[in-house]
C-alpha positions, 0 to 999 in steps of 0.5 A: 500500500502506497500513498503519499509522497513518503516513499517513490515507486522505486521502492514498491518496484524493489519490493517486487522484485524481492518477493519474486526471488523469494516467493515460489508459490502462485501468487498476486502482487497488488499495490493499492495507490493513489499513483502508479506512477512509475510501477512496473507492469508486473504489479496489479494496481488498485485504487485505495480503499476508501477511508474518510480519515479527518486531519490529523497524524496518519500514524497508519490508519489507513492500512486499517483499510486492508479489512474491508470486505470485501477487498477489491477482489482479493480473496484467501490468505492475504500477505501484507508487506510494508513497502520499506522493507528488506527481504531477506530469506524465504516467503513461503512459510509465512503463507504455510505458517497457521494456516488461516490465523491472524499473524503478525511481528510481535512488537520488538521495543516492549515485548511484554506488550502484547502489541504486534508490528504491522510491517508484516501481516497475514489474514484472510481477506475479507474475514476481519471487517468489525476492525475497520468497522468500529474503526471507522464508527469511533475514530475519535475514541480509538485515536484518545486510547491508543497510539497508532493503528498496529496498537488498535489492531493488536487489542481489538484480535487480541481481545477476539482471541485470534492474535498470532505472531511470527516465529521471533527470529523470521522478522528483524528490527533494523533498528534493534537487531542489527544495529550494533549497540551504542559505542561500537555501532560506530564501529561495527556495521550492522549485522544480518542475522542468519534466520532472517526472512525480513528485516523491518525498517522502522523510524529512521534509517530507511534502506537507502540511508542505512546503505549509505551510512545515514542513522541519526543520533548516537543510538542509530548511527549506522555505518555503510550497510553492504548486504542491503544492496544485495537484497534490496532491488 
């Protein structure tokens, strides 16, 4: 899902690409967007679900939409990606993983919470509409109790008794989990741990920074990222 001036078509284009390298099973490539702009032919294009958002901090609401039913006219198990990621390993178990469940990234950060990272989900389309439903019915409600919406999300499934997450080691914080920590990540360049299928760029550097060299601030400083480029076309 694309929207906005945030991110270019190069990066859905690069996650394209990835998922073709690492995917093996049939599947769909769909991108909703405002803008096609730029996408290579081989991705399905959608327009965005509609969602009448007031103004406000985005804070992700809108992937919220992806719980529509329907969905365009997507059915089944339905992978959802976040356009800044890396992959780095095999997609095919996350389609294989409790078939039919809700999954998603358990929160780094906090672990004790139950909050997931929605960088990375899987659902059946269709199956969920009562959360963009009551969403959309109390968006002022929702917004005064929670942060943002993969904390809406992750109470709302964890309150119907259907949140799951992904094996710990297949999804990877950048930012946590390969950033030496502070001194020696002015040292040491970041790591790949070795049973990653996705590293998460969350908050700042995004790929192309880490690539180059471009944290902020003591803590997420980063040197040059070799392996990215590798990966990340």
């Amino acid at each position: 899902m694309k929207w906005g001036t945030k991110y270019g078509p190069e990066y859905v284009n690069k996650l394209r690409g990835m998922v073709l390298r690492n995917l093996t099973i049939p599947h769909r490539f769909v991108c909703f967007t405002e803008n096609a702009t730029g996408l290579r032919p081989d991705i399905e294009v959608k327009p965005l679900p509609e969602m009448n958002l007031p103004p406000g901090k985005e804070r992700g609401w809108r992937k919220l939409s992806t719980f529509a039913s329907p969905l365009a006219d997507l059915t089944g198990p339905t992978l959802f990606l976040d356009i800044d990621i890396v992959i780095t390993g095999g997609l095919d178990e996350f389609f294989s993983y409790l078939p039919g469940k809700f999954c998603i990234i358990h929160d780094w950060q906090k672990p004790w919470r139950i909050t997931g990272n929605s960088s990375v989900y899987r659902f059946e389309a269709g199956a969920h509409p009562e959360i963009l439903g009551y969403f959309l019915s109390n968006i002022d409600r929702v917004k005064s109790e929670v942060r943002h919406e993969q904390a809406y999300l992750s109470r709302e499934l964890h309150r119907q008794n259907k949140l799951n997450y992904w094996p710990k080691e297949w999804c990877v914080s950048f930012k946590y989990g390969c950033i030496p920590r502070f001194p020696l990540n002015f040292i040491k360049p970041p790591r790949l741990p070795g049973t990653a299928k996705v590293i998460v760029f969350h908050g700042n550097p995004n790929p192309d920074e880490a690539i180059s060299g471009k944290g902020k601030g003591l803590r997420h400083h980063v040197l040059p990222t070799d392996w990215i480029t590798e990966h990340w076309r």
